[in-house]
Backbone as CSV, one residue per row, in Angstrom:
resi,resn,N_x,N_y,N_z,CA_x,CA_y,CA_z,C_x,C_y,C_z
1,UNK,19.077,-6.486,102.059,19.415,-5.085,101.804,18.201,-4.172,101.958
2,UNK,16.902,-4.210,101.306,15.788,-3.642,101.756,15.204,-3.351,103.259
3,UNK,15.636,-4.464,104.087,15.449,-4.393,105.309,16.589,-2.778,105.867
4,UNK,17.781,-3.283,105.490,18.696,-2.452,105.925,18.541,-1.152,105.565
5,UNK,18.267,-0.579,104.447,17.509,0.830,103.591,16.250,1.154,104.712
6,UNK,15.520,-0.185,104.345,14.340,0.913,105.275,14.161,1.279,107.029
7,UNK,15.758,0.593,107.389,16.096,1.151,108.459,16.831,2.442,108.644
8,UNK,17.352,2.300,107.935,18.086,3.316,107.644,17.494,4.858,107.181
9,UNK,16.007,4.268,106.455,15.451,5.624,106.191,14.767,5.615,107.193
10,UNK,14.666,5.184,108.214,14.150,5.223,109.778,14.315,5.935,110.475
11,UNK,16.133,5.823,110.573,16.707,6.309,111.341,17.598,7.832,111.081
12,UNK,17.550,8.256,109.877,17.793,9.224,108.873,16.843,10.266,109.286
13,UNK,15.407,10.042,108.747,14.220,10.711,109.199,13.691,11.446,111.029
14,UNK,14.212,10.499,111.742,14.106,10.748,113.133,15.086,11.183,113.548
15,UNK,16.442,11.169,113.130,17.564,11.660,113.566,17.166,13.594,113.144
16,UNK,17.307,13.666,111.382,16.932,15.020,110.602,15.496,15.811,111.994
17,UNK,14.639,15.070,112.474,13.951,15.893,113.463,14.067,16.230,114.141
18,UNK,15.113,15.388,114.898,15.372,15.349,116.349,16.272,17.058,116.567
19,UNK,17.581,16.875,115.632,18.379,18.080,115.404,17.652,19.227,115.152
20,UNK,16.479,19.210,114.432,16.084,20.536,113.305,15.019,21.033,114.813
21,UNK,14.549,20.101,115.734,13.559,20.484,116.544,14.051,21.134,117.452
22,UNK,15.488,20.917,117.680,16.064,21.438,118.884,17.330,22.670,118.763
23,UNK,17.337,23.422,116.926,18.734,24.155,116.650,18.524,25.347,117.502
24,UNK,17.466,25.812,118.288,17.467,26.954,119.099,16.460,26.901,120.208
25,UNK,17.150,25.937,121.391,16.494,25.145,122.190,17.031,25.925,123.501
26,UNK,15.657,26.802,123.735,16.069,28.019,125.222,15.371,27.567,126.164
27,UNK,14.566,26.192,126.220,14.131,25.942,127.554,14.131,24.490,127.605
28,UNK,14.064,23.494,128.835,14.219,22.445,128.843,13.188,21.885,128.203
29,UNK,11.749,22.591,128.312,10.727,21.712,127.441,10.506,21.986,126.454
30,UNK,11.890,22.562,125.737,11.785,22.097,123.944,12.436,21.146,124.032
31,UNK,12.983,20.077,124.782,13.166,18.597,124.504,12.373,18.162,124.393
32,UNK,11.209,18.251,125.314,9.824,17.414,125.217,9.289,17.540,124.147
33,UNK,9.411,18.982,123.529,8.593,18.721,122.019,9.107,18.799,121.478
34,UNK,10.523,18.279,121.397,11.359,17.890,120.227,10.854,16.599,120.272
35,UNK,11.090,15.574,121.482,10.922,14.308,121.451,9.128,14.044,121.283
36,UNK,8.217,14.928,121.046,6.900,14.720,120.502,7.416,14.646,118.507
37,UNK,8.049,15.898,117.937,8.404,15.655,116.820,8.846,14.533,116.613
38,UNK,9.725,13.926,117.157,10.903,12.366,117.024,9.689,11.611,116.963
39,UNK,8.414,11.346,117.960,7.484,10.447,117.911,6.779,10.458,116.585
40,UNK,6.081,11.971,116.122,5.411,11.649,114.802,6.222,11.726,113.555
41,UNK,7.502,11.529,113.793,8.273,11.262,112.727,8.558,9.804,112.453
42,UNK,8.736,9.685,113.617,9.206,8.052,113.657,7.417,6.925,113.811
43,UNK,6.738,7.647,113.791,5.476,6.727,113.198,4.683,7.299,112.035
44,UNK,5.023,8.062,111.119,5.157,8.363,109.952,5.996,7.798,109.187
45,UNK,7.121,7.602,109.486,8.262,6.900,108.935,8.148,5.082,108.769
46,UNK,7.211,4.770,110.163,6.718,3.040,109.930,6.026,2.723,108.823
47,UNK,4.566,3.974,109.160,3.702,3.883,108.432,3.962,3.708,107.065
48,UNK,4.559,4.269,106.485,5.086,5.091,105.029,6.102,3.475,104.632
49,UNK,6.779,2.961,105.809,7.401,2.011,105.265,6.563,0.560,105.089
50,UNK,5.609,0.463,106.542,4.688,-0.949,106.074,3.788,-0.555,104.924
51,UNK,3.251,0.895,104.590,2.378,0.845,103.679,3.130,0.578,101.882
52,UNK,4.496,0.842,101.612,5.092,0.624,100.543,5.356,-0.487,100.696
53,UNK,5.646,-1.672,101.516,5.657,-3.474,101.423,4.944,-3.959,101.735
54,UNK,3.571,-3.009,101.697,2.028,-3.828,101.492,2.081,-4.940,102.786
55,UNK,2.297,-3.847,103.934,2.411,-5.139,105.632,1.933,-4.405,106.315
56,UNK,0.548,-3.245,106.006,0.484,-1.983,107.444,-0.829,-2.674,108.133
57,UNK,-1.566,-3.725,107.663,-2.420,-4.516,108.525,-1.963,-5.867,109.069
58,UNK,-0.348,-5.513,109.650,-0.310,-6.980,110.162,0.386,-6.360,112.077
59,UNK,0.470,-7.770,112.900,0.781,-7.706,113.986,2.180,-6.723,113.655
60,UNK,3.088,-7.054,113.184,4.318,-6.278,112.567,4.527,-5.103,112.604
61,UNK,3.298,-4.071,112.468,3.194,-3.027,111.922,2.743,-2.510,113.517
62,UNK,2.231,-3.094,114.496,2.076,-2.471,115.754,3.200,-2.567,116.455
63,UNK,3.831,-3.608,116.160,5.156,-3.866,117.046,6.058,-2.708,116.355
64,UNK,5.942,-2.442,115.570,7.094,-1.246,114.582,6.544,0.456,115.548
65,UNK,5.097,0.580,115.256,4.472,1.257,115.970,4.964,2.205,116.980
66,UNK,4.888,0.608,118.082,5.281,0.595,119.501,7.080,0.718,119.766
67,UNK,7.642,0.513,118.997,8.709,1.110,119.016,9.661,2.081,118.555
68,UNK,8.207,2.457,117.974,9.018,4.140,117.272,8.383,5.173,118.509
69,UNK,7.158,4.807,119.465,7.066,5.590,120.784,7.907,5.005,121.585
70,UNK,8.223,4.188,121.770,9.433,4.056,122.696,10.574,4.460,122.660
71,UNK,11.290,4.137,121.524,12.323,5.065,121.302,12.589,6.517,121.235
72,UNK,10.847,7.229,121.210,10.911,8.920,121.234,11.355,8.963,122.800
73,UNK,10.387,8.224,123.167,10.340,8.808,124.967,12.264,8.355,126.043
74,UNK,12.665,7.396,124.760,13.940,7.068,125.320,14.658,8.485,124.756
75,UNK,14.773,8.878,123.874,15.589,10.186,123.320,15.423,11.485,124.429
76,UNK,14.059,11.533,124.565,14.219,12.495,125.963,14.369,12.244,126.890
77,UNK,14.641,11.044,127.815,15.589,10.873,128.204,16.639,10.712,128.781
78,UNK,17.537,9.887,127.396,18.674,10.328,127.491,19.316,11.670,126.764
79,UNK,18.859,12.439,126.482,18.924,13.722,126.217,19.275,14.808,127.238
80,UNK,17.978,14.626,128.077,18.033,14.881,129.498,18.882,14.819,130.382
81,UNK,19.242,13.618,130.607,20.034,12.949,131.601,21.530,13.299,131.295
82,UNK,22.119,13.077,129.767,23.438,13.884,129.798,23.644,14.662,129.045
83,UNK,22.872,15.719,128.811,22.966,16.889,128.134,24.151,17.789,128.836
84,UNK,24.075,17.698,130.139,25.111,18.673,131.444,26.695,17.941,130.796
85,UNK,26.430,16.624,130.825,27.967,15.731,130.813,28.290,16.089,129.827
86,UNK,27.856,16.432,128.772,28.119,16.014,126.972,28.731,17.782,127.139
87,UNK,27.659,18.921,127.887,28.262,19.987,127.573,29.597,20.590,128.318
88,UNK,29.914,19.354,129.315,30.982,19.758,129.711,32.665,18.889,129.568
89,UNK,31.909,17.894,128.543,33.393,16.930,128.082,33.669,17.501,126.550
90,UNK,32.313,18.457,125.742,32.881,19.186,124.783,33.117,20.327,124.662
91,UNK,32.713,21.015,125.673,33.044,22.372,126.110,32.318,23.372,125.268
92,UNK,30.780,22.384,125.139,30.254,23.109,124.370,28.982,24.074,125.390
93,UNK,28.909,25.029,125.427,27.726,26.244,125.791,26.264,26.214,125.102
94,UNK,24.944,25.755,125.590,24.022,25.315,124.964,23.186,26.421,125.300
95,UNK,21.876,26.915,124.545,21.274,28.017,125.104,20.391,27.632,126.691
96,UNK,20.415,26.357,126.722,19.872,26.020,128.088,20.942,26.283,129.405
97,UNK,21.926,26.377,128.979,22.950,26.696,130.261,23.120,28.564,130.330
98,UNK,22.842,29.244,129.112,23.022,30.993,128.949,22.330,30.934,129.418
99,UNK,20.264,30.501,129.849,19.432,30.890,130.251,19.565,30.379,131.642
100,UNK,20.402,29.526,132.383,20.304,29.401,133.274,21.611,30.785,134.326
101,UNK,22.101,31.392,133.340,22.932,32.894,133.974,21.984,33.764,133.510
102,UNK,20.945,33.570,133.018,20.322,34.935,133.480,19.705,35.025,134.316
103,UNK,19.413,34.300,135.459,18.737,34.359,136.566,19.342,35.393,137.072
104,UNK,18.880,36.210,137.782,19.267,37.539,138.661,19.528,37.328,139.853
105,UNK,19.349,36.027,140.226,19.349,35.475,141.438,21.221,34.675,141.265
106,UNK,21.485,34.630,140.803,23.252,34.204,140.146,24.243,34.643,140.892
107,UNK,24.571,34.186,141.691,25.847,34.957,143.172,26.744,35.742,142.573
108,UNK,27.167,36.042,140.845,27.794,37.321,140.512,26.702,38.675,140.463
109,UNK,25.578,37.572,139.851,24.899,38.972,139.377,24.243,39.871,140.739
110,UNK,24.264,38.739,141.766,23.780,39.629,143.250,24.870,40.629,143.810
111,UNK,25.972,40.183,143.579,26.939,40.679,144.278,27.326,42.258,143.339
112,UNK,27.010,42.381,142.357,27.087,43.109,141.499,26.416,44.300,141.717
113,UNK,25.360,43.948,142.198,24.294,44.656,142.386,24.182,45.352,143.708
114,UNK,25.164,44.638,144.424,25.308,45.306,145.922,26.553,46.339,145.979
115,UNK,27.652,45.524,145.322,28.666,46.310,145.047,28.865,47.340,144.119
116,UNK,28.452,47.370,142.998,28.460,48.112,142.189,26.956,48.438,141.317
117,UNK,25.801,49.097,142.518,24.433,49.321,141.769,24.436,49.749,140.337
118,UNK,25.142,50.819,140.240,25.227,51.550,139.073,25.756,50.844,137.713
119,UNK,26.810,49.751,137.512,27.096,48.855,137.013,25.776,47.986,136.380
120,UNK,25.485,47.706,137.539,24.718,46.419,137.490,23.446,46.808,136.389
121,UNK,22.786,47.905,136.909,21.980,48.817,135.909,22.562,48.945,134.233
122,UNK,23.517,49.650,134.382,23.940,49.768,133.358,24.194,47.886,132.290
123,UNK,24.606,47.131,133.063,24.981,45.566,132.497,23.279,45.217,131.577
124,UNK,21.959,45.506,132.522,20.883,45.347,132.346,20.339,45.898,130.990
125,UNK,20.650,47.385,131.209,20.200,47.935,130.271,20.766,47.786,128.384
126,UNK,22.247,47.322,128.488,23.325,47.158,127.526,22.259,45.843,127.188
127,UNK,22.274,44.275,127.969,21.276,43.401,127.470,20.403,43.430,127.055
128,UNK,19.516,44.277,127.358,17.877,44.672,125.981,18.433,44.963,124.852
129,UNK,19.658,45.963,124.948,19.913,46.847,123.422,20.737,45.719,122.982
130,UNK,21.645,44.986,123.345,22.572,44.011,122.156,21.908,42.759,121.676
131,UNK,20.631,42.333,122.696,19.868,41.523,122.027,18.745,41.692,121.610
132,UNK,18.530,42.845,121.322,17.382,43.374,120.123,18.069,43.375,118.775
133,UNK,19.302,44.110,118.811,21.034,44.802,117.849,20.982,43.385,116.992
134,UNK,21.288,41.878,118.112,21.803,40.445,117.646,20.708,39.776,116.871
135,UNK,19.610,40.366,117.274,17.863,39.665,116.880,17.850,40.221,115.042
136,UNK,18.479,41.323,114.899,18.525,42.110,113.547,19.651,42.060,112.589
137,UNK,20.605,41.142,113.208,21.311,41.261,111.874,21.832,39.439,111.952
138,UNK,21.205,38.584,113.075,20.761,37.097,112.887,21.745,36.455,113.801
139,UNK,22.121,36.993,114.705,23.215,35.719,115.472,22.622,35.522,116.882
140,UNK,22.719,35.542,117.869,22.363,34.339,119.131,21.885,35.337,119.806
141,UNK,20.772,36.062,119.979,20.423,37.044,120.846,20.745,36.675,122.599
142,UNK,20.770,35.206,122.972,20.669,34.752,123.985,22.228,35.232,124.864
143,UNK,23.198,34.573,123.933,24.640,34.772,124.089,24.728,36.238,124.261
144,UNK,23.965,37.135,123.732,24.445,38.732,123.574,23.865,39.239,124.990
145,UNK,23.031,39.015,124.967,22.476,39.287,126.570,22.789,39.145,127.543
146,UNK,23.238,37.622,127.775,24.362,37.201,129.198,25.382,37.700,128.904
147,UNK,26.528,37.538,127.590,27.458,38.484,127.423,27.064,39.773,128.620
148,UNK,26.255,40.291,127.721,26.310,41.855,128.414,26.025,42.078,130.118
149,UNK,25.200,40.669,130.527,25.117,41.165,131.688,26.639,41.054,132.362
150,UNK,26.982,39.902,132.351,28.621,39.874,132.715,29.673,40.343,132.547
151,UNK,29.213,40.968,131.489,31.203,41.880,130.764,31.276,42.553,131.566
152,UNK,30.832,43.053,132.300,31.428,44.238,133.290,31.830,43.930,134.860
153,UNK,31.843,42.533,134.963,31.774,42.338,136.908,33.173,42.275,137.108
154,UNK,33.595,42.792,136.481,35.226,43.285,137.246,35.239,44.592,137.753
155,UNK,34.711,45.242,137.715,34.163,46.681,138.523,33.779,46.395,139.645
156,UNK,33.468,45.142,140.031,33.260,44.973,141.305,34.627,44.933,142.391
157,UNK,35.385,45.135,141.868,36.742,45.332,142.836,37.130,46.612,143.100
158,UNK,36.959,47.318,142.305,37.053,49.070,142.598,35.846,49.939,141.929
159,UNK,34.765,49.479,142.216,33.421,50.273,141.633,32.933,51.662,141.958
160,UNK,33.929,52.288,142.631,33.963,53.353,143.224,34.380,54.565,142.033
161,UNK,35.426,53.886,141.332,36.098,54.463,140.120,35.616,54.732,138.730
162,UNK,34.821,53.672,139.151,33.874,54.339,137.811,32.486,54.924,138.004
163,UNK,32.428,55.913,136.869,31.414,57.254,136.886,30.207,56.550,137.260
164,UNK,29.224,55.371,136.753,27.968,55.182,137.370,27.634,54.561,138.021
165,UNK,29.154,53.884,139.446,29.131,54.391,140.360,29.365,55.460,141.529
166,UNK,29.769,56.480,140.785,29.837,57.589,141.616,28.866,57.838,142.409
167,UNK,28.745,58.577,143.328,27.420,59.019,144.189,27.575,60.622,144.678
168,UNK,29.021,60.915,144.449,29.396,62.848,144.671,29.862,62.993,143.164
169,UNK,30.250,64.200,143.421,30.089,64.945,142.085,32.045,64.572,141.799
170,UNK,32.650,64.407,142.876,33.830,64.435,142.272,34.502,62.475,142.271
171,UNK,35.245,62.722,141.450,35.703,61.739,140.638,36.994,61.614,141.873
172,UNK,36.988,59.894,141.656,38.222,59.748,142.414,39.461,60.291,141.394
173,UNK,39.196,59.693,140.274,40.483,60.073,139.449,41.201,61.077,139.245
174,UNK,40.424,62.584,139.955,41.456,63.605,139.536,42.152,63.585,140.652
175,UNK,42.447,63.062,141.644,43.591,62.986,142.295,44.791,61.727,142.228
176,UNK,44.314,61.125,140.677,45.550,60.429,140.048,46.038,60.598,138.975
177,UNK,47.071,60.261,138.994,48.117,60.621,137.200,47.145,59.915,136.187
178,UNK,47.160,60.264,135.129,46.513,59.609,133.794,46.803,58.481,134.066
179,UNK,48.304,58.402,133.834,48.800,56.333,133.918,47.916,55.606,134.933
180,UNK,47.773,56.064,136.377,47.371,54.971,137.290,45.710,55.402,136.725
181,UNK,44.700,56.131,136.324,43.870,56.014,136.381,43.269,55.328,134.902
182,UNK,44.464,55.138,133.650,43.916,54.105,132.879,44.504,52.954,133.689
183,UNK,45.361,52.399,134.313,45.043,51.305,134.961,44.021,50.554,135.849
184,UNK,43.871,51.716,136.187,42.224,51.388,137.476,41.131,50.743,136.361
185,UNK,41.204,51.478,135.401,40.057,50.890,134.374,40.210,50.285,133.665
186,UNK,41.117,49.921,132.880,41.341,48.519,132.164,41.588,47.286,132.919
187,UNK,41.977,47.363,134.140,41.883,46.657,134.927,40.733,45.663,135.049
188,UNK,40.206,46.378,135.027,38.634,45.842,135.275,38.011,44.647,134.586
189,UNK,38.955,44.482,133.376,38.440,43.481,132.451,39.353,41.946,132.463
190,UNK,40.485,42.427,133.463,41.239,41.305,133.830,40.837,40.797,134.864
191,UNK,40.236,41.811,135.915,39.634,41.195,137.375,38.080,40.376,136.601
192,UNK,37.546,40.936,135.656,36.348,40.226,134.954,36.462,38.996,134.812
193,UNK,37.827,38.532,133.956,37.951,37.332,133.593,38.478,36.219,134.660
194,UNK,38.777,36.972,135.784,39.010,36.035,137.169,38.063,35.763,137.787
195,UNK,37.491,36.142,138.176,35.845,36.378,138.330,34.933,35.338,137.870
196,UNK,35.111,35.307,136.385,34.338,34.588,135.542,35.047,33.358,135.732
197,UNK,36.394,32.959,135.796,36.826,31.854,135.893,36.524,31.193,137.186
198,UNK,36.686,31.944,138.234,36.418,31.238,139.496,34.497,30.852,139.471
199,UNK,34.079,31.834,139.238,32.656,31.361,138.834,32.157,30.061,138.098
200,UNK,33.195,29.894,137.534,33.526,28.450,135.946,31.766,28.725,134.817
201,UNK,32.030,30.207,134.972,31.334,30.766,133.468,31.734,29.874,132.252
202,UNK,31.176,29.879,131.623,31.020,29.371,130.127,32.619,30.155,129.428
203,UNK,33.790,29.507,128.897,34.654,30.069,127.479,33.904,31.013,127.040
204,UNK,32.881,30.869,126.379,32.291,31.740,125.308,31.791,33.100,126.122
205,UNK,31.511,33.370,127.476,31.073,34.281,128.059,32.718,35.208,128.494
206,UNK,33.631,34.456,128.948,34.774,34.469,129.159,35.619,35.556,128.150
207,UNK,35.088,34.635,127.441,36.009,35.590,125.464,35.250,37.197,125.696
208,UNK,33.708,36.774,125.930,32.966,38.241,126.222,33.612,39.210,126.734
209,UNK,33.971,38.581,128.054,34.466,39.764,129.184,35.710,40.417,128.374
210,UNK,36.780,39.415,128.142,37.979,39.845,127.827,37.947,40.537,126.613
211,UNK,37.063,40.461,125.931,37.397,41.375,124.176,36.165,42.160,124.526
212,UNK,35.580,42.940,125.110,34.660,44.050,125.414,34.973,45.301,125.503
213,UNK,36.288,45.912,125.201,36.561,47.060,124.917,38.023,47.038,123.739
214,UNK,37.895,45.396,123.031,38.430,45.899,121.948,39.888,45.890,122.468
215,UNK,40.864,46.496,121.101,41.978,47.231,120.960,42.133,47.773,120.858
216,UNK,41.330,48.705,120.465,41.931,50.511,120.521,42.364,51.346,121.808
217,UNK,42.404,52.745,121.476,43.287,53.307,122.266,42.328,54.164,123.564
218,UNK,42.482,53.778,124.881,41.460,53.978,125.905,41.797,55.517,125.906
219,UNK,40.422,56.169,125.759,40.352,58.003,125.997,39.545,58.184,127.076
């Protein structure tokens, strides 16, 4: 039973690091120094155990050693290796996949930018302000940012219609009825979410597009 405990507080200890090193993990090489934490946890954790059964000067205690670095460098990995699989059989959105849509280089966000300049600006500028907004009252600044750059690429189907893309002074809309010209614009958030689907955006960016102007009443 002692054997089994002090495996167990082994594996307890290196597990508690592994998680706590990585709860807001925005680039791939916070694995690496997560899996540096996992290493001096898990040879802290030998140590601490040969030195309480009075065994930290024997061959035992290197072989324990040597496999608490081995097992770090195995965690990164396999960490590595199916982090992509794991986030796409749980459908879970990791901040390493949001940071990989903010590249500007992203075939929506180019196309955005050709089609609808004024948009695209505006998507940019909304991302500084909702993830400064998200940074201050404690939730995922990362998510708020790609959110924002994307909620709007359904304007890319009629970007003409809306005001910052205009380029003359007159508006297409006053030569339509109210009805068709709130359609032109709510529209926009259904062509968003097609968009985003054919793209195979993230759910959670998805929910973005589609609940970005709410339920209330369009004026």
């Amino acid at each position: 039973w002692q054997a089994d405990a002090t495996f167990a507080l082994y594996v307890f200890v290196g597990s508690l690091t592994a998680a706590f090193s990585v709860i807001r993990c925005k680039k791939r090489t916070a694995i690496l120094r997560g899996g540096l934490y996992v290493l001096c946890a898990n040879l802290f954790t030998v140590i601490f155990i040969q030195l309480f059964g009075g065994e930290f000067f024997t061959f035992k205690t290197l072989i324990a050693m040597g496999f608490a670095g081995v097992s770090a460098v195995l965690v990164i990995a396999i960490v590595s290796l199916t982090l992509p699989l794991l986030e796409y059989l749980f459908n879970v959105t990791t901040d390493i996949s949001l940071l990989e849509l903010l590249d500007l280089d992203q075939p929506l966000m180019k196309n955005l930018m050709i089609a609808a300049p004024g948009t695209y600006h505006h998507s940019i500028i909304v991302g500084n302000l909702v993830e400064t907004v998200a940074e201050s009252v404690g939730v995922n600044p990362l998510l708020a940012r790609v959110g924002a750059y994307y909620h709007d690429i359904g304007k890319m189907k009629m970007p003409e219609y809306f005001i910052e893309n205009q380029v003359t002074g007159v508006s297409k809309h006053e030569k339509l009825t109210p009805h068709m010209s709130s359609m032109i614009l709510i529209s926009h958030v259904k062509e968003g979410v097609e968009l985003a689907k054919q793209h195979k955006l993230p759910p959670v960016i998805i929910d973005i597009i589609q609940q970005h102007h709410g339920d209330s009443l369009i004026t």
